[in-house]
N, C-alpha and C positions, 0 to 999 in steps of 0.2 A: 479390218481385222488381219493377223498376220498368217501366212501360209502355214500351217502345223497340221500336227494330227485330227481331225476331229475329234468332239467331245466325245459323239454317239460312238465311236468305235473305242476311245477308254474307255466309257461307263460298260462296257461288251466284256472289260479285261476282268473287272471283278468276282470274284469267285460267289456262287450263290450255295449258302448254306443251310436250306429246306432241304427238305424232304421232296423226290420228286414225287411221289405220289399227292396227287390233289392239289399241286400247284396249278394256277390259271393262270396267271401274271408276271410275263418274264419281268426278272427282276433289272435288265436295263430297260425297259419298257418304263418299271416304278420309277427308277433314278431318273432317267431322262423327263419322264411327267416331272417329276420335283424339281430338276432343276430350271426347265421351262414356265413352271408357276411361281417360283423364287421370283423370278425375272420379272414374272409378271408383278410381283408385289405379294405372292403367300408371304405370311409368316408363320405358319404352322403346317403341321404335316395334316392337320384336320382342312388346313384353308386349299389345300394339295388337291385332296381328294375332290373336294368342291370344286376347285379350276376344274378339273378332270371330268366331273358331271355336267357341267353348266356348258364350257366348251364339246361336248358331246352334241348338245343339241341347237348349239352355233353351226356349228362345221364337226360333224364325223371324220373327216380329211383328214382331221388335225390328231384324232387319238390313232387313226391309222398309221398315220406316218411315225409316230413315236413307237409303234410294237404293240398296241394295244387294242386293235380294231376288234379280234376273235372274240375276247368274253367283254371289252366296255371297258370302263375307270374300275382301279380298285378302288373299295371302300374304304373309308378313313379306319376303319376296324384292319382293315387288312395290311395298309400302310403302315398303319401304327406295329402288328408283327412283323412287318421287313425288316423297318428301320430299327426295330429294339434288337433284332439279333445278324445284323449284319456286320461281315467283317470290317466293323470303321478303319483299323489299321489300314487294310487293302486298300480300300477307298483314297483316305489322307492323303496314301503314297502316291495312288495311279494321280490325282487331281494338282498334287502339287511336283509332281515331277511333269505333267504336260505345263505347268505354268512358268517350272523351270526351262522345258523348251521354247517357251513362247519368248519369254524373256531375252533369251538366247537369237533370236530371230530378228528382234529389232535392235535396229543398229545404236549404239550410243554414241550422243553429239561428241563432238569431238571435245577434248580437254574434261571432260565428266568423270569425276567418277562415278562407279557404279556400287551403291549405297544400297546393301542390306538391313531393317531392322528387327530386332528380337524383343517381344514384350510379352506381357503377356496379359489374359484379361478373365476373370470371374462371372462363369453365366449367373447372375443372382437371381434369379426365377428357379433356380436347380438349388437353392439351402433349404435345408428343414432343420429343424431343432436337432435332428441326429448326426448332419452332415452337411460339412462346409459349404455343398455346391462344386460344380465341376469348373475347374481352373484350367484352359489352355494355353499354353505357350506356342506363338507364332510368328514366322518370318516373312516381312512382308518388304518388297522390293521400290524402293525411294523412290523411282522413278516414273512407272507403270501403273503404283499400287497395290500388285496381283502377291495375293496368298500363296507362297511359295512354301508352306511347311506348316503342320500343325498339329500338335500333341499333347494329348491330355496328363494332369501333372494329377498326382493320388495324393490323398489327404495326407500320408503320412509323410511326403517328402516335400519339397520344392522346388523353384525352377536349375536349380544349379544344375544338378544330378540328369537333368531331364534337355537339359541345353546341348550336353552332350551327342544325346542322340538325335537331335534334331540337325544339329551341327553334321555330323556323320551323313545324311541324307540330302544335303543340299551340292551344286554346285558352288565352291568359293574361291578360288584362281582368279587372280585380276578384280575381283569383289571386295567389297568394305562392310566392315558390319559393324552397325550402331547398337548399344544398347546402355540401358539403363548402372544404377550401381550396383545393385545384386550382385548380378552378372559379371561385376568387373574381379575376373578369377585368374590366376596366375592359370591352371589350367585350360581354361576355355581359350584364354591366351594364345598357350603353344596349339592347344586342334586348329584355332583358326589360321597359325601359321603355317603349320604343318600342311596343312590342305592348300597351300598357298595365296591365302585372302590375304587379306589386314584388317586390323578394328581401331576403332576411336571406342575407349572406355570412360564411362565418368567415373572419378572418386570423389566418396564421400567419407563418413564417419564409422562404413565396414571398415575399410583399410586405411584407421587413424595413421600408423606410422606412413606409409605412404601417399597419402595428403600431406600433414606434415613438413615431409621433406618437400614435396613439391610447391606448398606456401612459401616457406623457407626461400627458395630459390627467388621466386617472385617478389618477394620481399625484400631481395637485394639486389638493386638496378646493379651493381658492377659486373655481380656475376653472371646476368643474366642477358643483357644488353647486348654480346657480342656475339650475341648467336640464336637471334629471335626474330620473328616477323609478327607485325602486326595488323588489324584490319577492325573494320566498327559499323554498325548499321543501326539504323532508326527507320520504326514500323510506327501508325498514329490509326490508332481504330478504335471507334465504339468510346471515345472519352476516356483512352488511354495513348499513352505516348512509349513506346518501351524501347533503351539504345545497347543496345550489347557492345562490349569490346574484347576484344580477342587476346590473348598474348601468346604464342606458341615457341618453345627454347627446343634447343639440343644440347643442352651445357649437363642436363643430367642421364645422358646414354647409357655415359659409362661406370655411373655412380651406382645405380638403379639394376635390379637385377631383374628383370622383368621379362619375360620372351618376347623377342623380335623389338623391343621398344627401340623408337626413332625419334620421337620428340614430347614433351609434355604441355599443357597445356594451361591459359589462367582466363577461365571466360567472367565479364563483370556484366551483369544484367545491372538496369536504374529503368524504374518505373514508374511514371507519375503519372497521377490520377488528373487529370485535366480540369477535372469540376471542384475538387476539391482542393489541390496543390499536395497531397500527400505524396511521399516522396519513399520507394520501397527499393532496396536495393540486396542482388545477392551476389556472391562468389561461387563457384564450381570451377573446381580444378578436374583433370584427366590429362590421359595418355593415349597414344598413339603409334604404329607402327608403319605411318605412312612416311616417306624419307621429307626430309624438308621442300627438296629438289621435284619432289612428284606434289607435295600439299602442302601448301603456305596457311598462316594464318587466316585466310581468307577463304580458302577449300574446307579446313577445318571445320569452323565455324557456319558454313552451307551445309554439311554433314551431317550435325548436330542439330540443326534447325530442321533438317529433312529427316531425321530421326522418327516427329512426331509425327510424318506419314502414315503412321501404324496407327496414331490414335486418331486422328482426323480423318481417313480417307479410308478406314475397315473400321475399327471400332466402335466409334461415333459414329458409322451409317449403319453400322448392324443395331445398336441401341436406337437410334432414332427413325431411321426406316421402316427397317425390321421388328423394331421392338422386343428385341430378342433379351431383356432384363426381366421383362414382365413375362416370359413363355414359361409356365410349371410344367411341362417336359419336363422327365425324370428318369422312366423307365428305360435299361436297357443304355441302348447307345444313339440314343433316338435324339437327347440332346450333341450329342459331339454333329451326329449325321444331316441336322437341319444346320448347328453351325456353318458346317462345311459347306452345305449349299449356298448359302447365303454367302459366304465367302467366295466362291464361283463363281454367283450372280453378280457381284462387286465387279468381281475381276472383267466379266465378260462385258460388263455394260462401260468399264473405263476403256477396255481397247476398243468398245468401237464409237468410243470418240463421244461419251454423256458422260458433264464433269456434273452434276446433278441428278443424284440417284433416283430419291424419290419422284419427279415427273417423268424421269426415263422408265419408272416399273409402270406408271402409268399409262405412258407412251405406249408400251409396250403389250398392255392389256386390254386396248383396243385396238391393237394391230399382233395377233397371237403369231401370226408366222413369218414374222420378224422375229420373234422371241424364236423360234424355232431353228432359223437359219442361222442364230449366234452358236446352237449347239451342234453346225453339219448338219441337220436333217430338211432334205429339199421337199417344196412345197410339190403335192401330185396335180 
């Protein structure tokens, strides 16, 4: 693990907004339980409560040292009012600004870059017939993993508007940020440059004129030839074969009005089904603000492939670990506040070295003060 703050001394930073009369249970006391039973494999703030009871009469040691020794585990009744009226903002911030220092600590191999990406994902256990379900948008770091930003998007807007402020709250200097087409915004643009990152954006058929033009280019080797690098790879799993190829120009810099833009990009996916000989093929153009000189075709296209970090290595382990699609959590802020943990527990179990989540919560819930020592709090 890397030398940083400890957890137990952020979760201390959050502000507790009860009432102090007839409080029993500091509320880093609650956090720290949650996040230590995440680890262990909870998926709910009910399965919380339970770690907390069941570890009671394993080892006492264990809720001692978390803050909780004087009245015992709260109850999942009492859990459940923390986490509906807790400042999740607070939270988001304190959790993903220690992931931003974590990140920060370890060093990056040399010639790397260092790959932010932004997507976003739908708890679908949180829809009813009245209401979409709660949408978060989040930044999660290509290299590490670790949840570096996350924010809830309101039914009535999208992730455009909300990118912004997520953007605003990250470190991006010397950083790259991948994201999807949505996102691909003249404005998000200049914040990411402004701030002095760079991004690889895809276009698609939001920004017709803009594809377009950049088909256009591709479509004509003269114009395009004299100022392009190329690169191609082939992947063969599960009775699929899939060869990407790259083409990245500079010939439309100074055509193209786009902020920071340094080169554009022509990537050709071909897909074949091994058992069948079917034969699937797409195109995806995008842009770029990395100079040719710093990211060749071949950086690009790692970039883009390290993108899907975000759905492989957080999303997919929260749906299928966690099971966090199936939780009806609704109440309050109770779903963003188990996200979060889960995304912590993510974080905390890739630095220290389990690229297999679900055997590591396992690992980890027959050895609880391991689980304990990922969050700073030493064994008595």
């Amino acid at each position: 693990m890397p030398l940083c703050r400890p957890l137990l001394d952020v979760i201390a930073t959050i502000p507790d907004v009860r009432d102090r009369r007839g409080k029993r249970h500091p509320l880093a006391g609650v956090l720290a339980l949650g996040c230590v039973a995440t680890l262990c494999g909870a998926r709910s703030y009910s399965a919380v409560a339970e770690w907390g009871h069941t570890y009671r009469e394993v080892d006492p040691a264990l809720l001692r040292s978390l803050g909780l020794g004087r009245h015992g585990p709260p109850s999942s009744a009492t859990i459940h009012r923390i986490f509906r009226r807790i400042d999740v903002g607070a939270l988001e911030w304190a959790l993903g600004h220690w992931a931003q220092a974590v990140l920060a600590t370890v060093p990056v191999p040399a010639g790397h870059l260092e790959g932010i990406a932004l997507d976003g994902k739908t708890l679908r256990g949180t829809r009813t017939d009245a209401v979409p379900g709660l949408h978060l948008l989040s930044a999660v770091s290509h290299r590490l993993g670790l949840t570096l930003g996350q924010i809830p998007v309101g039914e009535k807007t999208n992730e455009i508007p909300l990118a912004h402020t997520l953007l605003a709250g990250l470190l991006l200097e010397g950083r790259v940020l991948t994201m999807d087409a949505l996102l691909t915004q003249r404005a998000l643009a200049q914040d990411i440059v402004n701030q002095g990152g760079d991004y690889v954006m895809v276009v698609k058929d939001n920004q017709p004129t803009l594809r377009a033009d950049i088909a256009l280019l591709f479509a004509t080797p003269g114009d395009v030839a004299a100022a392009s690098t190329h690169t191609g790879s082939t992947d063969r799993a599960h009775d699929r074969q899939e060869r990407r190829t790259l083409q990245a120009s500079t010939a439309l810099t100074r055509y193209l009005d786009w902020p920071g833009l340094a080169q554009v990009f022509r990537l050709e996916r071909r897909i074949l089904d091994t058992r069948t000989g079917e034969i699937h093929q797409e195109v995806v153009y995008g842009l770029t603000s990395l100079a040719a000189a710093r990211a060749d075709a071949k950086a690009v296209l790692r970039l883009l492939r390290d993108h899907w970090t975000i759905e492989n290595r957080s999303h997919w382990v929260r749906d299928v670990t966690y099971d966090e699609d199936r939780s009806h959590a609704r109440t309050g802020a109770i779903p963003q506040v188990m996200a979060a943990l889960r995304n912590l527990a993510i974080s905390l179990l890739r630095l220290a070295g389990f690229t297999a989540i679900a055997p590591a919560t396992r690992r980890l819930a027959a050895l609880p003060w391991h689980a304990l020592a990922l969050i700073g709090c030493a064994r008595e």
